[in-house]
Structures are given as C-alpha cells and as structure tokens.
C-alpha positions in Angstrom: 100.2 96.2 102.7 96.4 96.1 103.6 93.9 98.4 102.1 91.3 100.5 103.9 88.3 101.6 102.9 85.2 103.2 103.8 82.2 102.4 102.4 78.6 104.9 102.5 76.0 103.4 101.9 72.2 104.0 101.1 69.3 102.0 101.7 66.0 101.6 101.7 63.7 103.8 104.1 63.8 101.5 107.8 66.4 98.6 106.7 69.8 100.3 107.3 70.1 98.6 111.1 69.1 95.1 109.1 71.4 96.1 106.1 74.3 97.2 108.5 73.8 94.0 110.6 74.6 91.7 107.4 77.2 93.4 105.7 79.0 92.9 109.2 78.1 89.7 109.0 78.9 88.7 105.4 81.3 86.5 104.3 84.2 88.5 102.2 87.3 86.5 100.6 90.4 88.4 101.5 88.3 91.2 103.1 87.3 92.3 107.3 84.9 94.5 108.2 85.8 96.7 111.1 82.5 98.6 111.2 79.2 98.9 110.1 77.6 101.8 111.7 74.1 103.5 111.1 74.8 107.2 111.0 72.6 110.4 110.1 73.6 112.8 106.9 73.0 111.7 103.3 73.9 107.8 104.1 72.7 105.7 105.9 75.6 103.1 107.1 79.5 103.9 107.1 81.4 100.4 107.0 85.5 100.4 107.2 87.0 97.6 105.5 90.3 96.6 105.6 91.0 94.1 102.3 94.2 92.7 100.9 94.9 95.0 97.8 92.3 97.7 95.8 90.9 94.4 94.0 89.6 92.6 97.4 87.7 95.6 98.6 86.5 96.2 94.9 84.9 92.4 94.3 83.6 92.9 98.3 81.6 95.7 97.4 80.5 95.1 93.8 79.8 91.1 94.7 78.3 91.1 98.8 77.6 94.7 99.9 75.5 95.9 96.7 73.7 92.9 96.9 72.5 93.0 100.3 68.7 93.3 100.1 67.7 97.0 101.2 70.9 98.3 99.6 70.1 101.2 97.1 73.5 103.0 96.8 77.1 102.9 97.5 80.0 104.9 97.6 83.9 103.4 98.3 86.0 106.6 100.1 89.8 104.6 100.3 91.9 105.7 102.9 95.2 107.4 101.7 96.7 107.2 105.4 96.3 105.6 108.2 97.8 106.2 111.3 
C-alpha cells in the first residue's frame, strides 16, 4: 500500500516558487510528487508525496528535498487516511 505524505517546507526569503519548481521536478526512487504548492502561513511550500513505504518518502526528503538550494526547513505531516 502506498504512503502519503505532506511535506512543509521553509525557504529562503524570495526562492520558494524556484524551490517548489524543483522539488516537483526532482527525480525520487520509488517516490511521486503530486504537488508542490507556494502557500502563505509559517511555510512556505506544501508538497504531497505519495512513496512506496515510510522508508521511500523518508530517503526523498532527507536525500533530494533538504537539499534543494533555498531549502532552510522541513517538516513530513503522513497521512493516516486517505479517502
């Protein structure tokens, strides 16, 4: 069964459209990305991944999204239901 996550993120003051553009456009083994949306509040880009199990999404975020130039810090929300 896939795994879903959503991911906050914070960046750098005037690269979260760059920094949402390339974590869209990253390549992830074993992971999609549905979304990567600049949004207002206390982050600056919500992505929703969908990954294979818990460890997919985990090596996506630790090995491609927190490197992303720009990228300061994130947090992974996991979905306990989708429907």
């Amino acid at each position: 069964m896939a795994v879903t996550a959503w991911v906050l993120v914070q960046t750098e003051i005037g690269h979260a459209r760059a920094v949402a553009d390339a974590i869209a456009a990253a390549d992830y083994d074993r992971v999609r990305v549905l979304c990567a949306d600049t949004v207002t509040g206390p982050h600056d880009i919500i992505a929703r991944f969908e990954g294979d199990d818990l460890d997919a999404i985990s090596s996506a975020v630790e090995n491609v999204v927190s490197n992303v130039g720009g990228v300061q810090n994130t947090v992974t929300c996991l979905s306990m239901w989708v429907g």
